[in-house]
Structure formats: C-alpha cells, structure tokens
N, C-alpha and C positions, 0 to 999 in steps of 0.2 A: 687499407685497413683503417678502420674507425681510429680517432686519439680520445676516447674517453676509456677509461680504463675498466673492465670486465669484472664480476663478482663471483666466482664459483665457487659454492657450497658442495663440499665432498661431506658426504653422507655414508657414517658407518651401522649398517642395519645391524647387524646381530647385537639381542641383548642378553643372552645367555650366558651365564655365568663360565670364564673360563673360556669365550671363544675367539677364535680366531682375531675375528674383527676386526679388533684392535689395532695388532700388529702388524696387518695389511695395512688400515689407512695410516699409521706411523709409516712404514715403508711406502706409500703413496707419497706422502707430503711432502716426504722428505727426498721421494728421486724426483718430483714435477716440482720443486720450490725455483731451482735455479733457473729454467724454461719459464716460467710464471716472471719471473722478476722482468725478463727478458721482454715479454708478451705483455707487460704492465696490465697483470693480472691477482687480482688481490682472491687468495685461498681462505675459504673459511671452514676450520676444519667442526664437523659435528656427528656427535653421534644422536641415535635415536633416543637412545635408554634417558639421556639429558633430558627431552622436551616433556615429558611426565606425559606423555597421551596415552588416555585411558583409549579402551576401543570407542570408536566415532560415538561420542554421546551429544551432538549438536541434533537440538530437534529440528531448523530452518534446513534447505538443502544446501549443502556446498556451496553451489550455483550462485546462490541468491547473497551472497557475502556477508550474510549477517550472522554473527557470532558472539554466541549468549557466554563464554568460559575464557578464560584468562587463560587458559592452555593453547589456545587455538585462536585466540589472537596473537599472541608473541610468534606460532609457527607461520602464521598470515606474513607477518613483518619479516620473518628470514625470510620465504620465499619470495614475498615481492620483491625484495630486495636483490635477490640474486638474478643472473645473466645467464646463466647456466647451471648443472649440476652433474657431480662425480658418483654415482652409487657403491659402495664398496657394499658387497651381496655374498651371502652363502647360498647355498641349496639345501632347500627342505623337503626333500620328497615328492623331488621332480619339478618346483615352485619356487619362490621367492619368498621370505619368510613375511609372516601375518603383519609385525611390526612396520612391513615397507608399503604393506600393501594398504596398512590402516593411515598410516600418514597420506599416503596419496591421494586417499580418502575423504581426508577430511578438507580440501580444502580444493577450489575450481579454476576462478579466474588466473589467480595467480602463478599457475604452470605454465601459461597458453604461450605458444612460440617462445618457448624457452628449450636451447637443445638439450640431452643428459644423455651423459656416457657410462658406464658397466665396468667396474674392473669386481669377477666374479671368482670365488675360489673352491672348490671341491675335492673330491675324490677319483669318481669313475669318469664323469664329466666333466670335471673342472668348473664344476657352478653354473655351464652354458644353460641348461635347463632350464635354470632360475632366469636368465637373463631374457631367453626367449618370453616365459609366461609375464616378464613385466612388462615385454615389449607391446602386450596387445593391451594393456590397461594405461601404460604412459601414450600411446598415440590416442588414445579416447578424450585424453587430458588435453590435447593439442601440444603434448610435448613432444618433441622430434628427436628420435634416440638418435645417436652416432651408428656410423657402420665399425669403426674402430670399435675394441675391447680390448680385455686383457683378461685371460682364464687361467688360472694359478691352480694347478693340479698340486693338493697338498703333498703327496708322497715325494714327488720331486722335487719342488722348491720351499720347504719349510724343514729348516734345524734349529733343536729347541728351543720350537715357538716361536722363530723370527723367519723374514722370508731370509733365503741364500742370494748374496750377492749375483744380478746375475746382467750382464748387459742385454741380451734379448727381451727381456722382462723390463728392465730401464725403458730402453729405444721405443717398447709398445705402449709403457704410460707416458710418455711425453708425446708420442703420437695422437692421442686418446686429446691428451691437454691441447695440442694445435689443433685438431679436427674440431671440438667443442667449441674455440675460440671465435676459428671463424665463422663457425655456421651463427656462432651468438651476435658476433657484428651483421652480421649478413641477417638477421632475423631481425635485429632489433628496431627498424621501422613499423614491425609490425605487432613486436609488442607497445610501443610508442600508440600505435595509432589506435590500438584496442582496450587502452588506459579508460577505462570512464571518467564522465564529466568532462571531453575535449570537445568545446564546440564545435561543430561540421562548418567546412569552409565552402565557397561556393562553386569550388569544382568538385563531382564524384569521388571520394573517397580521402579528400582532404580534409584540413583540420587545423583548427586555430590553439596556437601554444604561448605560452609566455618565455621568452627568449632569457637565457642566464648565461653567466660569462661560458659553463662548456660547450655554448655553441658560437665561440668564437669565431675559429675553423670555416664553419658554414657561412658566416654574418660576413667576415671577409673574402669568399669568392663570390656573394651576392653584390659586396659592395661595387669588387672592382668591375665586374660584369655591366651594373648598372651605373654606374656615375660617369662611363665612358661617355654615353651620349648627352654627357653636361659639361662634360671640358669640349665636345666638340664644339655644341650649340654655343660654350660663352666664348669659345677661343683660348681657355686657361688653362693649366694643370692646378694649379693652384686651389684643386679641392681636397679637403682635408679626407672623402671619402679612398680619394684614391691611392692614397699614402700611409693611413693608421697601419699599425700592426695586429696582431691578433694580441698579443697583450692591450694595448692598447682599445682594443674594443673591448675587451674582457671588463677595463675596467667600467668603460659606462655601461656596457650591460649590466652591470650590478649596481647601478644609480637609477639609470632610465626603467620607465615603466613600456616593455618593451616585447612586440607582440609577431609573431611570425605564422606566418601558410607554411603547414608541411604536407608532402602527399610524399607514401611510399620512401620516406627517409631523407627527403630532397626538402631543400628551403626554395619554397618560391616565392616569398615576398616580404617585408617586412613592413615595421612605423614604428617608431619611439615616442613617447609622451613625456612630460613631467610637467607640474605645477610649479609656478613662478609669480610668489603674488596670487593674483586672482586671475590671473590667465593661464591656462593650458596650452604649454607650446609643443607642437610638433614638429616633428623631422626623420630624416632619413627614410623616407618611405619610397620604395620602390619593386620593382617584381622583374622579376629572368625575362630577358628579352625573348625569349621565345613565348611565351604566355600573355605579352601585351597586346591588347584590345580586347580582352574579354573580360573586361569591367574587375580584373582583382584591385587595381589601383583606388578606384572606388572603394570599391569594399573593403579595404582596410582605410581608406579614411574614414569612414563613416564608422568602422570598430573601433579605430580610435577617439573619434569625438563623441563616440557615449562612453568611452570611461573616463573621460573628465570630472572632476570631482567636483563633488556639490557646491563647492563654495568659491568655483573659476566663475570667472562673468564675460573670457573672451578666450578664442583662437586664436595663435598667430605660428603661424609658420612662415618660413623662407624660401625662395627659389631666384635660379639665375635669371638675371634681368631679360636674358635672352631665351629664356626657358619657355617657349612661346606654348608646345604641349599641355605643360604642365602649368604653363597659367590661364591656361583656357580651361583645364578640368577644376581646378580651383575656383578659378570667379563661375562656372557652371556650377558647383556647389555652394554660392551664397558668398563667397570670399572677396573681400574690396583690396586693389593694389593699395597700399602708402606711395604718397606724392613724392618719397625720396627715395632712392636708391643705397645703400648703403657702400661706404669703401671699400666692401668684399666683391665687390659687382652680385649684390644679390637683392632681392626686392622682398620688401615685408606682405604677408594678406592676413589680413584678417575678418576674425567674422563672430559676429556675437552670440553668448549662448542664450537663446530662449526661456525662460525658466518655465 
C-alpha cells in the first residue's frame, strides 16, 4: 500500500429542493470516517448545488484545459486534487441526474485514472439504473468505476428522512471506501505519468519529476539498493547513503534541488543539486541495478548540469576513491580528479561551466 495519504471527494448530486441527498452523504461520511482515519484517507465532503455550475457554458473543449469562468476553474482544482471519488446519485427516469452528468462534463484531463464509486438510492430500483447510465460516460472520462456499490432502496431503509441504522448497509460502504482506495494507490502511477509538462525520460514511457520529501519512501530503497556497490568497491560502510532514514532524507529533499526517473510508479534513478557559491555541487546520483548500462546515469548527469544556475562557474561532485566505474563515467564526461583525496575516502571532480 502506498504511504502518501489518498483525497476522496464524495459528491452529493441531487439539487432539488427537499431531497434525499443530503442525508445519504451525512450517513455516508459519517459510517466511512472511522475506516478512512484507518486508511489515511482524507474525505472531502461536496455537494453539487455549492459549485454554482451553470450548464456547460465553456466555449474551448474540456480536453483542451482552458477555462475562460471562475466556476470551472475552482471545479478544475477539487478534481485535480482528488485520488478518487464517492457519487452519492438518485435516479431520474431511468438516468443519473443532469446536475452529474453536466459536471462530468465540463471538465477532461482531470478525471483520467482516477477510480469513483456509487452509493445510489431509489425506489423500485434502488438508483441501479442511475448508476449503470454513469457508468458508460465515467469510462469515456478514463475514470475507472468500482465493482462495489451500495443501492439504498428508500422504502426500506429511510425513517424520517434519515437512513435506518443498519449493519449490511455500513459493511457495504466501507467496502465501496477499500475498493476505491486501492484501486487509487494502484492507479496512481498513471495518473502521475499523465500530468503534463513532465519531461519524457529516455526509457519508453518514463519521465523526469522533481523529487520532494513524500518520496522519501522510494528515495530510501533506491539508496540502499544502490550505494551497496560503494561500500563494496571502497571496503566501508561508512556511507551516509546507506544509513539515513526516511526522515532523514525527507529533510534534504526539501533543501536539494532534486530530480528522479519514474516509469509506471517505480523510481529508477536519481541526482541532487544545489548551489554553493558559484559552483553547482552534485551528488547522490544513482539508478536500480537492474537498469545499469543503458546510459540513465548519464542522463541524469547531464539533467542535472543544465539546471545549474546562471551565476555557478563550476561542477564538483564526490565519489569513492575506489569508485573506479564511476570515475571513469565522470572524467569521460569532461570531469578532472583533485590531487587529494579527502578523509571520507572520497575524491573531488570537477569541471567547468562553459558560458
């Protein structure tokens, strides 16, 4: 299971004065809160009638994300925002009501590999109806409905206007909330990778991100993976890579200017930067041992010494004195040893920046 914590917006469609709605997603929230705490799941409860959307009046298409009204940017920002979503749905004459169908509507990228679940309520049907007709406009969206639901037939479970306490009804919305959960950890490499403006990395389908302290997690099984074959090479343990915590990285990820390969949800490689003076030092740059020789090592040096800032005048980075690989890719890329070694057993290289 993922440790970044999940966003699911439960959506109350009906806006009709006097309906249901309400009192379903109040009974929603409040049997899925304690499961949610549990799942380090943060619930956002919303109804439609709030976001003031007129029917779809964007002239640009959906698709194209450009949004000329202040209505429809604010719904842009919940949805991106969210990991998932809850629909609490009536049935309108065999449908899902206009109000859900105009939201889905207005807005494209932002749905894409994101799961949403159905808790539907009716009469003869129990709302299935409704739920089936969303099911074939949310998979058009790229959004991936749940097989769980929950179908709240009014005559049986609603006294005055509230639902009736009921455990089978409980058990299936927190089923609804696990199902959601994980299909959202399990998706979210690929809404990650379908973000625009992530530059493509140079294996098929990969992509270069800038690393922040919640990918601690990942930063630490990359390190101890890769720095193995530097305590071997110098004969030490004595490297800080192999010892930090994930606190501990958390924090210089939030200092270092700090860049990772991801494909399909996996970190395969990393480099850190920062400016010091007028030079640009680098380090901790390495990639999954299973992926070595196919030039990513490269390639993340070279990402990272163009984003050197205009006013560095030199590279320097570190490696183990014995690190005989990795100073052979280095001085191949223009890099001069220092004539001393330092008392860490590590050797300085650097190399100047061209203006």
């Amino acid at each position: 299971m993922s440790t970044k914590t999940a966003r699911v917006l439960v959506l109350v469609c009906s806006t009709r004065p006097g309906a249901l709605g309400p009192a379903v997603g109040t009974w929603l929230i409040d049997t899925i809160t304690p499961r949610a705490g549990e799942l380090d799941v943060e619930l956002v409860p919303m109804a439609i009638g709030d976001l003031d959307l007129p029917f779809l009046d964007e002239e640009e298409h959906p698709s194209s994300g450009l949004y000329a009204h202040e209505h429809t940017r604010r719904w842009s920002a919940l949805v991106n925002a969210a990991d998932g979503f809850i629909v609490v749905t009536p049935e309108y004459n065999y449908g899902m009501p206009a109000t859900l169908k105009n939201a889905l509507d207005y807005l494209g990228r932002e749905w894409a590999w994101k799961p949403i679940g159905f808790i539907s309520y009716g009469n003869t049907s129990a709302g299935t109806r409704s739920v089936q007709h969303a099911k074939q406009v949310v998979t058009t969206l790229r959004l991936v409905p749940l097989g769980r639901t929950v179908a709240i037939r009014i005559s049986d479970a609603v006294e005055d206007g509230q639902i009736r306490p009921s455990a089978t009804l409980a058990g299936a919305a927190v089923g609804v909330l696990d199902e959601l959960v994980r299909v959202a950890h399990a998706l979210r490499p690929m809404r990650e990778g379908a973000r625009p403006g992530l530059p493509p990395g140079p294996l098929p389908g990969s992509y270069l991100r800038r690393l922040t302290p919640d990918d601690a997690p990942e930063v630490t099984v990359v390190q101890r993976c890769c720095w193995v074959d530097e305590a071997l090479a110098n004969d030490t343990l004595a490297i800080p890579a192999l010892h930090e915590s994930p606190e501990q990285i958390g924090e210089w990820l939030a200092t270092w200017h700090v860049m990772g390969l991801w494909r399909d949800g996996r970190l395969l490689g990393m480099v850190r930067a920062r400016r010091v003076d007028t030079d640009w030092h680098l380090g901790r740059l390495g990639v999954v041992p299973d992926l070595r020789g196919q030039g990513l090592g490269r390639w993340l040096l070279r990402t990272a010494e163009a984003a050197a800032e205009p006013s560095c005048r030199r590279i320097v980075l570190h490696t183990g004195v014995h690190s005989r690989q990795n100073i052979a890719l280095y001085q191949s890329e223009g890099y001069q040893s220092a004539s001393l070694t330092g008392d860490d057993g590590t050797v300085r290289l650097t190399k100047d920046i061209t203006p």
